[in-house]
C-alpha positions in Angstrom: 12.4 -10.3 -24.9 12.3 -10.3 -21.1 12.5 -7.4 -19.0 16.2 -8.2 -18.5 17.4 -8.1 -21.6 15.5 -5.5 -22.7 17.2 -3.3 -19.9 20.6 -4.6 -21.5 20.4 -3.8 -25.0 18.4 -0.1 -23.4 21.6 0.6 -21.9 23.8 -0.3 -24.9 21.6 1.4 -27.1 21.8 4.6 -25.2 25.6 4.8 -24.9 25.0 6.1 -28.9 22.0 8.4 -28.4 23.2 10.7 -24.5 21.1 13.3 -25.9 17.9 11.2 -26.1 18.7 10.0 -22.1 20.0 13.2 -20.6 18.1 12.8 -17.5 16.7 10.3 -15.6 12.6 11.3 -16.7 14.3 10.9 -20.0 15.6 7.4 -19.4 12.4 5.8 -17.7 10.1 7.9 -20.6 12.1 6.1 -23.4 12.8 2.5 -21.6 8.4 2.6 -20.7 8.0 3.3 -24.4 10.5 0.1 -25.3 8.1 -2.2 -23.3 5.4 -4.1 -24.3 2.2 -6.0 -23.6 1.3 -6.5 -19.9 4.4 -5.1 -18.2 4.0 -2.0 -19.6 0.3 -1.4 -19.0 1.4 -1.9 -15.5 4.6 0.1 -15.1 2.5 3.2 -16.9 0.3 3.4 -13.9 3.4 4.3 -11.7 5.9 7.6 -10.7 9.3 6.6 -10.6 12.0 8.6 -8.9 14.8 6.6 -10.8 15.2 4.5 -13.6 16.7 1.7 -11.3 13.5 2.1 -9.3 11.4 1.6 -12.6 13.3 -1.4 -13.6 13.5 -3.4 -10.0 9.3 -2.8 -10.5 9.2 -3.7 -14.5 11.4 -7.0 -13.2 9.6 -7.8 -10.2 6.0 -7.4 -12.2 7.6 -9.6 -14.7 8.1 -12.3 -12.2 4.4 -12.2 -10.6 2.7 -12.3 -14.4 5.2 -15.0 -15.8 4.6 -16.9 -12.1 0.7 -16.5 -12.4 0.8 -17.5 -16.1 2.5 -20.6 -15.7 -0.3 -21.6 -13.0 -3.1 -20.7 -15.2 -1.3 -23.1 -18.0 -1.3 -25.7 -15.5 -5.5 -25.0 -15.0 -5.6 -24.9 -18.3 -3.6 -28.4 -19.0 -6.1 -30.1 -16.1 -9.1 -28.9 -17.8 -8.1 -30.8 -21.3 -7.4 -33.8 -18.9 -10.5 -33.8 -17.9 -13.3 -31.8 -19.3 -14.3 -28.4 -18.3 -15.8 -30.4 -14.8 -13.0 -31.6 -13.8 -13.1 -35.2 -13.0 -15.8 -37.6 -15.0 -15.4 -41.1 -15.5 -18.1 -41.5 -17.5 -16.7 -38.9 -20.5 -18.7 -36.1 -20.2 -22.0 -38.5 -21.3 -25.4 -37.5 -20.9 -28.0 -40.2 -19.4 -31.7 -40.3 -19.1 -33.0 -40.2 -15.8 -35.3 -43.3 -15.5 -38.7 -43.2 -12.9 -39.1 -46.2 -10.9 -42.8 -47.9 -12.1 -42.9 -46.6 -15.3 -42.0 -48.1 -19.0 
């Protein structure tokens, strides 16, 4: 679930539970909790005056770690292409080295 939509069904969920999101250190404490892998190991390390400031950081972080796996993919793809040094026309063979004047 993206950040986005985990903000939406947050908000619906909370219209049922007021008591549990009284406050706005209430809010951010439970929608932190809600998140997972490397989103949230980021957005622990912060203070947050407002829950609309925690999720305009949890959305932007989103972005930069979606953005940065997608170019690592691409790496990734290039490296099955073509071996893990780059570019080999020869497939990755090994040759002997042969000395000039010698049998």
């Amino acid at each position: 679930m993206s950040i986005i939509e985990c903000a939406v069904k947050f908000n619906e969920l909370s219209r049922f539970a007021p008591n549990q999101v009284a406050t706005e250190e209430m809010r951010i404490d439970h929608f932190e909790q809600g998140l997972r892998g490397k989103e949230k190991q980021i957005i622990a390390g912060y203070t947050y005056v407002s829950f609309q400031q925690m999720y305009q950081k949890a959305v932007n972080i989103a972005c930069i770690i979606s953005k940065t796996e997608i170019e690592n993919g691409e790496k990734d793809q290039v490296k099955e292409e073509f071996g893990p040094r780059g570019s080999n026309s020869q497939g990755n063979r090994n040759f002997r080295r042969f000395k000039h004047g010698m049998k």
